[in-house]
C-alpha positions as CSV (number, residue, x, y, z in Angstrom):
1,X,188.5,149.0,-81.1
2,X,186.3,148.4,-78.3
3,X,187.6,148.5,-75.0
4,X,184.5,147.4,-73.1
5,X,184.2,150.2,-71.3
6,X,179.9,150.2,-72.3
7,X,179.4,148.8,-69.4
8,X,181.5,149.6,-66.9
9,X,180.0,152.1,-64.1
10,X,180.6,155.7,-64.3
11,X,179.7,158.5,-62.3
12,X,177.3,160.5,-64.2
13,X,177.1,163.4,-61.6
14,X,180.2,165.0,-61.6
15,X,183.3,164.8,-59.5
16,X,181.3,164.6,-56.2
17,X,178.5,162.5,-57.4
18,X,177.0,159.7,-55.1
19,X,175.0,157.8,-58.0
20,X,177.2,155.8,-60.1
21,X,175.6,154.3,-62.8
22,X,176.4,151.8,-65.7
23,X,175.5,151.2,-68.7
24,X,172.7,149.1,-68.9
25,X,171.1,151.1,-66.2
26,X,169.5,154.4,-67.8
27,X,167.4,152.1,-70.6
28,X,166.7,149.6,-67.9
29,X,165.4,151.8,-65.4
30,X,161.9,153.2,-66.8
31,X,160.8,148.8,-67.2
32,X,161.6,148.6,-63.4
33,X,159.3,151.8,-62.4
34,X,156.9,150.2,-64.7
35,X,156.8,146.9,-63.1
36,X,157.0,148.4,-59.6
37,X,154.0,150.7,-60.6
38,X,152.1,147.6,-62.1
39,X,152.8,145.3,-58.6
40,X,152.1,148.5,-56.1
41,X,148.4,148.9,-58.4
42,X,147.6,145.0,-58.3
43,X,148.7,145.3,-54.3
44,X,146.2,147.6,-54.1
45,X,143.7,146.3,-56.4
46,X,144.2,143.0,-54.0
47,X,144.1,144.5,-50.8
48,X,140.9,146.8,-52.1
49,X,139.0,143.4,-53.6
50,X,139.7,141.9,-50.1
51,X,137.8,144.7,-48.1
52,X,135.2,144.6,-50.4
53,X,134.6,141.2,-49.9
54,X,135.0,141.7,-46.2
55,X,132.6,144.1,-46.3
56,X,130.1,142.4,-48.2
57,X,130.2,139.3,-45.5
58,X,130.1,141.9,-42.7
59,X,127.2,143.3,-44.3
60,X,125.3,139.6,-45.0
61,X,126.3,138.3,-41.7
62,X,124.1,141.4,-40.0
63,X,121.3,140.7,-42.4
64,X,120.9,136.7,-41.7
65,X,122.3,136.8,-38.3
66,X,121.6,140.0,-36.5
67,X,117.7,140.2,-35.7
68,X,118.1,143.5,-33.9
69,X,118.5,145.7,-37.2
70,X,115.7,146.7,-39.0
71,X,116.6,144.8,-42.2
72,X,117.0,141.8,-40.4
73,X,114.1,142.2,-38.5
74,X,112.8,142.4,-42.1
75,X,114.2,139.2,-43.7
76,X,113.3,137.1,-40.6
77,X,109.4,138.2,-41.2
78,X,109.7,136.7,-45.1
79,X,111.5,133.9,-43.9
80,X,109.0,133.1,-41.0
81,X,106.2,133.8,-43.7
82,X,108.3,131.8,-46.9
83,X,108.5,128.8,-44.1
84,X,104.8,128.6,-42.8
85,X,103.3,129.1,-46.4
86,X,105.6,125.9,-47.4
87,X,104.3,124.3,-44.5
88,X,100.6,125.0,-45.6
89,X,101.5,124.1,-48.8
90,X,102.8,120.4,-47.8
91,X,100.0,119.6,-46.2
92,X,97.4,120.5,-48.7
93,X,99.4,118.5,-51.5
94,X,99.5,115.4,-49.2
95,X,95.7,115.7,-49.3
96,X,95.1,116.1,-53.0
97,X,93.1,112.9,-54.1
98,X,91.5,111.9,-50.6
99,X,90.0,115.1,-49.0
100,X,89.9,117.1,-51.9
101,X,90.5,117.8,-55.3
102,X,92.7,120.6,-57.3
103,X,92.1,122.3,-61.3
104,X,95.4,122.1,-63.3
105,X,95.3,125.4,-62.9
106,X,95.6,125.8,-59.1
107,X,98.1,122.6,-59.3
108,X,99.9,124.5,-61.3
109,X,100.2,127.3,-59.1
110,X,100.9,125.4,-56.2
111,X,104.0,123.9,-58.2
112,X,105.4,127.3,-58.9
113,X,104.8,128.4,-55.6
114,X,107.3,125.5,-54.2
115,X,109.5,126.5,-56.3
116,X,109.9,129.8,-55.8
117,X,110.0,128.9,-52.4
118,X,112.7,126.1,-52.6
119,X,114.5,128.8,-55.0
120,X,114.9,131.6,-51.8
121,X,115.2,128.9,-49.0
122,X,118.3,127.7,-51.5
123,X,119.7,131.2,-51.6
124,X,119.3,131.8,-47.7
125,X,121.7,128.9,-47.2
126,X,124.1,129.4,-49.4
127,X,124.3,133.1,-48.6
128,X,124.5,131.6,-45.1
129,X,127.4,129.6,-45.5
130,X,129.2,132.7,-47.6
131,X,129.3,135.0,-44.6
132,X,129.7,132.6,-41.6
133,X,133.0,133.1,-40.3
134,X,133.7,129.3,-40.9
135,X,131.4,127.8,-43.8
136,X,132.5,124.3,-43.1
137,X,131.7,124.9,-39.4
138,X,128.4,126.2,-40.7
139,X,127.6,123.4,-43.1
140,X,127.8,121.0,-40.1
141,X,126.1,122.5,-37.9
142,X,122.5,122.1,-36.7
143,X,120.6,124.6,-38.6
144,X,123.2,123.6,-41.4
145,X,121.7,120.3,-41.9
146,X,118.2,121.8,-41.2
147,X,118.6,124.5,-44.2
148,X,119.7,121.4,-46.4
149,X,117.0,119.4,-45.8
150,X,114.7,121.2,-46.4
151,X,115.6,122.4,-50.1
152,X,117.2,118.3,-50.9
153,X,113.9,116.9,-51.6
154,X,112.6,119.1,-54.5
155,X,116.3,118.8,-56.5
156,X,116.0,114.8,-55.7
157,X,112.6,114.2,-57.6
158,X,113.6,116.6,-60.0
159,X,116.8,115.1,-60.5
160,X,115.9,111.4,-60.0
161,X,112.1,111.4,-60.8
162,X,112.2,107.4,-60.6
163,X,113.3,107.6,-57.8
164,X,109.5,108.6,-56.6
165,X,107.5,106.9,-59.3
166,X,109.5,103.0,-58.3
167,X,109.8,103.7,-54.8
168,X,106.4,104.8,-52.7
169,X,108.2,105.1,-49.3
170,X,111.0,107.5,-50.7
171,X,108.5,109.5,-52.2
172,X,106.6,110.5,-49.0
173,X,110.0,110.7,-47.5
174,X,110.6,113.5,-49.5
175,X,107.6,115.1,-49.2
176,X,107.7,114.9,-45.4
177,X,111.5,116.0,-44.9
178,X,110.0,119.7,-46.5
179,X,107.9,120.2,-43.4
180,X,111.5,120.5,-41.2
181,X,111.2,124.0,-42.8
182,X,109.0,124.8,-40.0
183,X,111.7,124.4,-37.4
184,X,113.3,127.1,-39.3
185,X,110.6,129.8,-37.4
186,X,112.6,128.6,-34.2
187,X,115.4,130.5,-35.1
188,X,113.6,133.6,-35.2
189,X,112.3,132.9,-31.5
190,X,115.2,134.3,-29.7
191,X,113.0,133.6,-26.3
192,X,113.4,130.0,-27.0
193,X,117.2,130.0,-26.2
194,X,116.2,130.1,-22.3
195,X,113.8,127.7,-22.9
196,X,116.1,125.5,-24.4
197,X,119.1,126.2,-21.8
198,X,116.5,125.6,-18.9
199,X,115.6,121.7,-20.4
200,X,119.6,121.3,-20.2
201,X,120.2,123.2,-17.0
202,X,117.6,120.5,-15.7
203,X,118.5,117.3,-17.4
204,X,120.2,115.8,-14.8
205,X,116.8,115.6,-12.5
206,X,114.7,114.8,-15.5
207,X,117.0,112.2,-16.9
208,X,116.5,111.1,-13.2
209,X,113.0,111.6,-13.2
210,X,112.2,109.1,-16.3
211,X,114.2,106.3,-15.6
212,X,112.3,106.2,-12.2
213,X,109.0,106.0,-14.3
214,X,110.6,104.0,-16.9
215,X,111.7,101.2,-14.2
216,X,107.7,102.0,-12.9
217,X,106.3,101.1,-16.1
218,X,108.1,98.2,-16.2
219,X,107.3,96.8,-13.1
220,X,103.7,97.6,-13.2
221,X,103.6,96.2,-16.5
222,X,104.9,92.8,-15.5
223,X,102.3,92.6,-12.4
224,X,99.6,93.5,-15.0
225,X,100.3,90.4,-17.3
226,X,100.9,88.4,-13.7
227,X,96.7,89.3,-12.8
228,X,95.5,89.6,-15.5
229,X,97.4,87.8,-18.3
230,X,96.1,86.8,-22.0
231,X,92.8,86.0,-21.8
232,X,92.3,89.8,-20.5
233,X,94.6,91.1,-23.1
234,X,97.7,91.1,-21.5
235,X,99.0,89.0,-23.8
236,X,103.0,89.5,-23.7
237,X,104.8,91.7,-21.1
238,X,105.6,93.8,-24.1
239,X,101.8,94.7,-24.5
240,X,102.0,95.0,-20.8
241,X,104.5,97.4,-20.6
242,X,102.5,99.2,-23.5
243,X,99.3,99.2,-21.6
244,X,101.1,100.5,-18.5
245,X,102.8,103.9,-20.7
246,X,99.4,104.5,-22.0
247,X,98.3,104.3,-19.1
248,X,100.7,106.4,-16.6
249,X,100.4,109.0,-19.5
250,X,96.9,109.4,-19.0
251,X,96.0,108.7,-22.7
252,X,94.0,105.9,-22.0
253,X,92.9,104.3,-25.7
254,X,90.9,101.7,-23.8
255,X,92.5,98.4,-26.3
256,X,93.7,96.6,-23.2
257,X,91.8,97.0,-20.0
258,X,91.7,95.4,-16.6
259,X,88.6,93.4,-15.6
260,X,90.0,92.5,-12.2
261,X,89.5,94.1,-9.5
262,X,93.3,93.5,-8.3
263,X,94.1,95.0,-11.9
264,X,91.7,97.8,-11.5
265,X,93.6,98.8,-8.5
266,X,96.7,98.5,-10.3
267,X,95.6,100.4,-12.9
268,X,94.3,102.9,-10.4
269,X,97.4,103.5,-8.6
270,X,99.4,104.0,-12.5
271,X,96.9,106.5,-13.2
272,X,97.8,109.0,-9.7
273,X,101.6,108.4,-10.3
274,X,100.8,109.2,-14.5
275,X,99.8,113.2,-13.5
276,X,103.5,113.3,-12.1
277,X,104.8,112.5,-15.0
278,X,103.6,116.1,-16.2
279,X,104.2,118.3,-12.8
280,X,107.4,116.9,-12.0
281,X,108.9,118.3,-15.3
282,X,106.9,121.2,-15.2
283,X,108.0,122.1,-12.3
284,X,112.0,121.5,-13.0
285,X,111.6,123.4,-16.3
286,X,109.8,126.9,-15.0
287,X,112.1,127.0,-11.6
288,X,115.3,126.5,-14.2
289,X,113.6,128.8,-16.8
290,X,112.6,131.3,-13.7
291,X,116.2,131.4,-12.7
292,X,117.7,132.1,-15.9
293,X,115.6,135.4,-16.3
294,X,116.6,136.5,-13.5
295,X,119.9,136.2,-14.1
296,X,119.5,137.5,-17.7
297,X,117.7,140.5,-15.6
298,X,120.7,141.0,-13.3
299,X,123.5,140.9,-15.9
300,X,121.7,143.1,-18.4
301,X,123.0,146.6,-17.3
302,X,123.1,150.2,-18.8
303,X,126.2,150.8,-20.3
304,X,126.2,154.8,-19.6
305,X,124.2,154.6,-16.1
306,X,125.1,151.2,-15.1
307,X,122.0,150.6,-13.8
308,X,120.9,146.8,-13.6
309,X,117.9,144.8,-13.5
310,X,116.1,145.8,-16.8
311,X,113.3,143.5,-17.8
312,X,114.1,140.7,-20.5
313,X,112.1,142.5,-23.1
314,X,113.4,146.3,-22.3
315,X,115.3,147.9,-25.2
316,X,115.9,151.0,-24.0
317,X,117.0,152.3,-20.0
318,X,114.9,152.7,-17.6
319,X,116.5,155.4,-16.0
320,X,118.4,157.4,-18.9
321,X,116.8,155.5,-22.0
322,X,119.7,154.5,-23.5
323,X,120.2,151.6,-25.7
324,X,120.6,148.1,-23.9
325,X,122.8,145.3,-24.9
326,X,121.3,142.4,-26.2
């Protein structure tokens, strides 16, 4: 009779044994070791996936982002040459019909062209947003919408072709959106960041600056349709206030003109304070964009001599040639 004994514990190593064991234990034992084995390997398999993928980002990242290797030195050329041949492309379509005329044959090529195009432009921004550090982040940014602008218009009339055939304004909407692709040789101008950070190191006194000459315009505008008035031109104050931006801009079109000689004098005086409108800016922009080299210059030291003052476009130390930082 069986006096359940199967699967009580017993010590299966002798008197002085450590390792009791029951019953169920030895059969049980090898599907544990297996499933141990089989979670340790898809651990691994995990953890090995993950630094793949890591690796691969890391890798993109340098290619798209990092102009200073020679790859991306590389890409950035067919980029910058992808983005003015689109460019060149634009304009001749938009002058199919008017200036000049195209074979089916050379229309056709031109279509396959924009294709390929929109095709690699599509590719760049989706690899973009794969190895940013924060696609979403990405996706919203400034060159975000930029890269998605410029590949919209192509899937939209291919997508929604009535949408051009009904609607004439759409249609040239999507044909001019496509040249934003040319903003996209900015971002291979790396020069153009201290441009840009002068204009907003400066646009407190250039804010400043053009409201005075707005509240100018305004003023002289209202005196012009005060001596002159309609029969002259100077119809409304707002062609007034046109005549007096044209004017202080040094454009001159010559539709509205003074034929007093009070007005002339007006005029006269708008046209000496219209050449400030282009030195005073000037000026602001090359002091702030003077001062930022200069203090690129002073930070930019050698990290093994820690010598300082290297030239904005020097790679390499003057003193023991070793590499700079960027």
């Amino acid at each position: 009779m069986p006096d359940g004994r199967a699967g009580m514990c017993k010590n299966t190593s002798g008197s002085g044994g450590q390792f009791p064991t029951c019953g169920f234990l030895p059969e049980s034992r090898p599907v544990i070791i297996a499933r141990a084995d089989m979670m340790s390997a898809l651990i691994i398999c995990e953890v090995n996936v993950s630094r793949l993928f890591t690796s691969v980002r890391r890798r993109l990242y340098h290619l798209l982002f990092d102009p200073e290797t020679v790859t991306g030195r590389r890409f950035e050329a067919l980029c910058a040459l992808f983005a003015l041949l689109s460019v060149v492309i634009i304009f001749i379509e938009s002058g199919v019909g008017t200036q000049y005329h195209l074979t089916l044959e050379e229309w056709h090529l031109f279509v396959w062209l924009e294709l390929v195009i929109t095709l690699v432009f599509t590719a760049e921004y989706f690899l973009r947003v794969f190895c940013w550090p924060d696609p979403a982040k990405y996706v919203f940014s400034f060159w975000g919408f930029i890269d998605l602008a410029t590949i919209l218009p192509l899937y939209v009339m291919w997508l929604w072709p009535e949408i051009s055939l009904s609607y004439v304004f759409a249609w040239r909407a999507m044909r001019v959106i496509r040249v934003l692709r040319i903003l996209k040789l900015l971002r291979f101008m790396p020069s153009l960041r201290i441009f840009w950070s002068a204009i907003v190191s400066a646009r407190h006194q250039l804010i400043l600056f053009y409201s005075f000459i707005a509240i100018v315009m305004v003023i002289f505008g209202a005196l012009m349709y005060l001596i002159e008035g309609p029969k002259n031109g100077f119809s409304t104050l707002n062609a007034s206030v046109y005549w007096a931006i044209v004017t202080v801009t040094t454009v001159g079109y010559g539709d509205i003109a003074p034929h007093t000689p009070l007005g002339r004098i007006v005029a006269s005086v708008l046209i000496l304070i219209g050449y400030s409108v282009i030195a005073v800016p000037t000026g602001l922009i090359t002091t702030h964009m003077s001062s930022a080299f200069q203090n690129r210059k002073a930070q930019r030291k050698c990290p093994k001599c820690h010598r300082g003052e290297h030239e904005h476009s020097a790679r390499f130390c003057n003193q023991c040639g070793s590499e700079l930082p960027d």
